[in-house]
C-alpha positions as CSV (number, residue, x, y, z in Angstrom):
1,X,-1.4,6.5,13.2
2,X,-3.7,3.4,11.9
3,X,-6.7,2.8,10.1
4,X,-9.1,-0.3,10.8
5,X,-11.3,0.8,8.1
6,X,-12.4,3.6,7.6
7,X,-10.9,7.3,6.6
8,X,-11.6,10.5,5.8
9,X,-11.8,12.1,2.6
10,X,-9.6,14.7,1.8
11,X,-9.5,17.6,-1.1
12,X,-7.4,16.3,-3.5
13,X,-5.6,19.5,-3.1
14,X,-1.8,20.0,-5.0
15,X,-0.6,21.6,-2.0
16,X,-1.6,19.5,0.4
17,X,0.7,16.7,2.2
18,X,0.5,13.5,0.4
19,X,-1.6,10.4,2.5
20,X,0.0,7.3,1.7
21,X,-1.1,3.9,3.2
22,X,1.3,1.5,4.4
23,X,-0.5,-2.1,3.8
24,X,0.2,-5.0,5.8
25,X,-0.2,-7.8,3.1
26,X,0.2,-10.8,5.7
27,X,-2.9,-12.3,8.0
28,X,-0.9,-15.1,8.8
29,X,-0.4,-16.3,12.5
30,X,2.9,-15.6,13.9
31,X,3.7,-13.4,10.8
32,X,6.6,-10.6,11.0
33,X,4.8,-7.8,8.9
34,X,3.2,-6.3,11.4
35,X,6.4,-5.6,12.7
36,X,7.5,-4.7,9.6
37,X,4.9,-2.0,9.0
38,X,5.2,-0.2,12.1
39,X,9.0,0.2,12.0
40,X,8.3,1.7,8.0
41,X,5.4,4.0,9.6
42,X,7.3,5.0,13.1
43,X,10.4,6.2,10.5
44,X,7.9,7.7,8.3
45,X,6.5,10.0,10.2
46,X,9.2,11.8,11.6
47,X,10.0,13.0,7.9
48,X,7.1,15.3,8.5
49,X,6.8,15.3,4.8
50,X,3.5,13.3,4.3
51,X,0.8,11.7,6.3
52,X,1.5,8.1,6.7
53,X,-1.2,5.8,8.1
54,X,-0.3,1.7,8.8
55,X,-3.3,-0.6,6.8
56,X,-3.3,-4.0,8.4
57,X,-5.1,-6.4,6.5
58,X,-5.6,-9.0,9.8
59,X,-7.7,-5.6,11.1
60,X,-9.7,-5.2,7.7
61,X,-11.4,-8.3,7.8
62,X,-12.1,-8.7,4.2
63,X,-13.5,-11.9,2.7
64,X,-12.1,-13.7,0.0
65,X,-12.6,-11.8,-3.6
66,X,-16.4,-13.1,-4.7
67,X,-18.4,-10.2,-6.4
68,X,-20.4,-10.9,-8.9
69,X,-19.4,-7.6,-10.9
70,X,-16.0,-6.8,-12.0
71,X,-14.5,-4.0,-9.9
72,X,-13.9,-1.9,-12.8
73,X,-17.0,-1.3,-13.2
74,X,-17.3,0.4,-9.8
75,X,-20.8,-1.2,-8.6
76,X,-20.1,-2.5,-5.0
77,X,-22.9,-4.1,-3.5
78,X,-20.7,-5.2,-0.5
79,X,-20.5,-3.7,2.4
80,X,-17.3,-4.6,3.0
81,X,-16.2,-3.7,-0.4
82,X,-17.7,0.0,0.5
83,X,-15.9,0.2,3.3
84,X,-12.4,-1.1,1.9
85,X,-12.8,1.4,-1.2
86,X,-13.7,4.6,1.0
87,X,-10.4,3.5,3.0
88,X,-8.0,3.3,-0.4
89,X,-9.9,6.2,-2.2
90,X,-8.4,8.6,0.6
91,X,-4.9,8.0,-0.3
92,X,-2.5,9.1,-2.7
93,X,0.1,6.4,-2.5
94,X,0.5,2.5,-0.9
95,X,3.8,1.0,0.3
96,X,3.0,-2.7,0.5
97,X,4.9,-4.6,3.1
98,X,4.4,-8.1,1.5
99,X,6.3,-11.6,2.4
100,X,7.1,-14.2,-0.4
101,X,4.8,-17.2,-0.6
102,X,5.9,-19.6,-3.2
103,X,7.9,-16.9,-5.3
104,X,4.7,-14.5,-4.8
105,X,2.2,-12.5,-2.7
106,X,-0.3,-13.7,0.1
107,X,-3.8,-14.9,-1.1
108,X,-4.7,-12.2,1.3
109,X,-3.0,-8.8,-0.6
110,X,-3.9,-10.1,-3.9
111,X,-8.1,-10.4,-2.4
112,X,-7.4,-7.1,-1.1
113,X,-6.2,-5.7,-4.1
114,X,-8.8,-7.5,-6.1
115,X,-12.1,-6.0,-4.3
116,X,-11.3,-2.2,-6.1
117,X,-10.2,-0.6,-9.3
118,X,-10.8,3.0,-9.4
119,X,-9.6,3.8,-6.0
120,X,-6.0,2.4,-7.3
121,X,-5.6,4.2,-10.8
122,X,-3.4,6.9,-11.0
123,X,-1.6,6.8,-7.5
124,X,1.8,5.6,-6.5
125,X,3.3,2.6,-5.0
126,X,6.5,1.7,-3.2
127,X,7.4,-2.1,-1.7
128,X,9.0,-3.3,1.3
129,X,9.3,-7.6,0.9
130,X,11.0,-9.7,3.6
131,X,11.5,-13.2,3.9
132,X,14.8,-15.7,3.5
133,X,15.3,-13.8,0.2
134,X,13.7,-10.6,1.1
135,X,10.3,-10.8,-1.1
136,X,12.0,-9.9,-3.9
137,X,9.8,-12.2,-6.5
138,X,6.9,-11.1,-4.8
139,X,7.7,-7.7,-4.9
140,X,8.1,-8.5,-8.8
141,X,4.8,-10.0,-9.0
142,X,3.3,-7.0,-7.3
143,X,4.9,-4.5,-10.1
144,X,3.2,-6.4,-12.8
145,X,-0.2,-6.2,-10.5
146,X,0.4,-2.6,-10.1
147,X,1.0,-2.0,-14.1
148,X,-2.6,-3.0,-15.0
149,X,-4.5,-1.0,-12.1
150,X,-2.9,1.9,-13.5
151,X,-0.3,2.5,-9.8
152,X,3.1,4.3,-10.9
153,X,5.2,1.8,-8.9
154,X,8.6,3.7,-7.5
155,X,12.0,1.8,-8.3
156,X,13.8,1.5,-5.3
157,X,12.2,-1.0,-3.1
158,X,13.6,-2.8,0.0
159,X,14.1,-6.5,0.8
160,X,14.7,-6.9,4.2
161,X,15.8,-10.5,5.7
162,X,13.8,-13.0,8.3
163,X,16.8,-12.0,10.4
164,X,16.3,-9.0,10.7
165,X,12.8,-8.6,11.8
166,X,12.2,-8.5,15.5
167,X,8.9,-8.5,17.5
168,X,10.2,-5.4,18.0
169,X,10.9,-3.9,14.3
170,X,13.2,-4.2,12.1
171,X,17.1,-4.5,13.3
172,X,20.4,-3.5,11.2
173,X,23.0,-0.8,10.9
174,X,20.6,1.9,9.2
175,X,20.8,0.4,6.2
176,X,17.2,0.1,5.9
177,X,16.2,2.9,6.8
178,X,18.2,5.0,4.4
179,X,16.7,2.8,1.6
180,X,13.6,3.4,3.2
181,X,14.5,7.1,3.2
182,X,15.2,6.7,-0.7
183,X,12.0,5.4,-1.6
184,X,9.7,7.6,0.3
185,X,11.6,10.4,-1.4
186,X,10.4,9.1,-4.6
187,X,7.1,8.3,-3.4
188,X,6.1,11.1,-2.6
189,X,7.3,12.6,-5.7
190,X,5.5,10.4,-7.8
191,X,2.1,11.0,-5.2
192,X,2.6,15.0,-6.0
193,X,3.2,14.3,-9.5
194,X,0.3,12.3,-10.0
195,X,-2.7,14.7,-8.2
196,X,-3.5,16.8,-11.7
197,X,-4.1,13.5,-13.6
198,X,-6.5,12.5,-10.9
199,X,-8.0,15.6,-11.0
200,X,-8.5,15.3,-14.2
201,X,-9.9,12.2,-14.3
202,X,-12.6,12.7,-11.6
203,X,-13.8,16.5,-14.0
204,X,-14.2,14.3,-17.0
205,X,-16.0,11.6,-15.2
206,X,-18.3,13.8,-13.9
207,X,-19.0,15.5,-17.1
């Protein structure tokens, strides 16, 4: 399953399966997350355990970060920005599949990320990094990022190496994948977990 940009929303409902977003953080010609994401999605979804849709940033098509408002305050005047929160505001969790550019993450995640505020707060987060040291600062950088919107980021995380990504997926002895396993085990914990606060929030900002 993908999304281009737009999804449905859902009842926040505590039994429901968690919907968690896997983000493809590279635009970059040539790049190996695509790859990346579809290998984490295609092993995701035969867990049965959540609904798991791939997010790929090249598909979005958002602009660099420009409003003229904060996010915070929730006031989008973009179109694109309405889009891109009615997207994020239907899940309850985001693995981001992010490469390490210069010991962080693409200009690109960190826009994407940037455009919304609200839609972020109280949800969970898990990380897949790659590259010649397997994204491990930017994964780093991304947990500090996460801290301020308010995102329970998960501790396991996987670094996977450049030479293990194929055009095909990702390629090793099933190491990966039980990491992989790990971390969508405490995911969607964290997703479940986290669904009364949210409630919560939206009853007293409605009052």
């Amino acid at each position: 399953m993908s999304a281009a940009g737009t999804a449905e929303r859902r009842p926040d409902d505590a039994a429901a399966r968690p919907r968690i977003a896997v983000i493809v953080g590279s635009i970059r010609r040539g790049r190996k997350g695509d790859s990346v994401g579809r290998w984490a999605v295609d092993h995701a979804q035969s867990r049965r355990d959540a609904d798991y849709v791939l997010v790929d940033l090249a598909s979005i098509g958002l602009p660099r970060f420009d409003a003229e408002t904060p996010p915070s305050f929730g006031r989008y005047r973009d179109e694109h920005t309405q889009r891109w929160s009615h997207l994020i505001a239907g899940f309850d969790a985001f693995v981001f599949v992010t490469p390490e550019y210069n010991r962080s993450i693409p200009a690109a995640l960190k826009d994407a990320i940037d455009h919304l505020y609200s839609e972020w707060n109280d949800k969970a987060a898990g990380f897949i990094g790659y590259g010649v040291v397997g994204g491990v600062r930017a994964v780093e950088h991304l947990r500090l990022i996460c801290g301020e919107l308010h995102l329970a980021d998960v501790s396991t995380s996987l670094a996977i190496d450049l030479t293990d990504i194929t055009r095909e997926g990702v390629h090793a002895t099933g190491r990966y994948e039980a990491e992989l396993d790990v971390m969508l085990d405490e995911l969607g914990a964290w997703a479940r977990a986290l669904q009364p606060l949210r409630r919560h929030r939206a009853s007293t900002s409605a009052a």
